[in-house]
Steps between C-alpha positions, in 0.01 A plus 500: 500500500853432290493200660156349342553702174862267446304192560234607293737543217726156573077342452432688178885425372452111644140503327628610175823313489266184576275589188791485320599188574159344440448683168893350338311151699190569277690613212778206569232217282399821240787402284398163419121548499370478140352827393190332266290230583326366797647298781268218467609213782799485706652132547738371791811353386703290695797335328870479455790675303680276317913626454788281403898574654671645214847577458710741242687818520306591778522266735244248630140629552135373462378603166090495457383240314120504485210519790273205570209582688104454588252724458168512722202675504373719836298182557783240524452366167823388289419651153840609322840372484810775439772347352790495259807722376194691247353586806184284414169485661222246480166502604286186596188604229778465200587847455890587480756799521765366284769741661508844662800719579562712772427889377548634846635441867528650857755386739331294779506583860744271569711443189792208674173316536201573300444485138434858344136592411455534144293598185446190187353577166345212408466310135225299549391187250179548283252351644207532746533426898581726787866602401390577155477909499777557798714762395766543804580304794589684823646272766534685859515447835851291471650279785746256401684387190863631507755269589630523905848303404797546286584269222766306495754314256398164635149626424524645158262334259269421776113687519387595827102584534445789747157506636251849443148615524351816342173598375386577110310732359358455141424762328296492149399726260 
């Protein structure tokens, strides 16, 4: 009887230490979900990180220089392009987000390789097209995109693109 009553409890203690865990998994995208608007079609981006060897005070290191990457529907079809140090996105109807900055991030499962999931608020150019009333930007779902090698003095100046893919969600009004 002690017996199945301390593996009863090691169950109940497993079971609730594994909701726990799911629940901070749940909670882990929470922080850079928008709280207005409506998700309204999630994109797969695959791309690369553009950085350029930099040296001061610090040392040499790979500073982040802008992201260049593809955009594609759930269907296959290439529809906006993600580029530039503003953060810019463009759709193929036209429509524009002139820039966006990051409001919010979440450290990615694994950060030596993946770039971290974050939150944009968008600024979007008058107009009419697809992009036009997109608020925020949520890219998730991170592999890729942080540099594997050290810069070095021979390579300072230089840009080195490191390939990534994630998925975006736009989210409007």
């Amino acid at each position: 009887m002690r017996s199945i009553f301390l593996i009863l409890s090691v169950l109940i203690l497993n079971g609730c230490a594994l909701n726990t865990w799911q629940n901070k998994s749940v909670n882990h995208l929470d922080s850079i979900t928008p709280k207005v608007g409506k998700a309204s079609e999630i994109f797969l981006g695959n791309g690369f990180q553009v950085f350029r060897c930099i040296q001061d005070a610090k040392g040499t290191y790979w500073r982040f220089e802008q992201p260049i990457a593809n955009l594609s529907n759930t269907h296959g079809e290439f529809l906006i392009k993600h580029s530039g140090p503003m953060m810019a996105f463009d759709h193929a109807d036209g429509s524009r987000i002139l820039s966006s900055r990051i409001l919010s991030w979440v450290n990615p499962q694994n950060p030596s390789n993946d770039i971290k999931p974050v939150l944009m608020e968008a600024i979007t150019d008058p107009g009419s097209g697809f992009l036009n009333d997109v608020r925020y930007v949520q890219r998730i779902n991170t592999k890729g995109g942080i540099p594997q090698k050290n810069c070095t003095t021979e390579e300072v100046g230089h840009l080195l693109k490191v390939p990534f893919k994630a998925e975006y969600i736009f989210w409007k009004n």
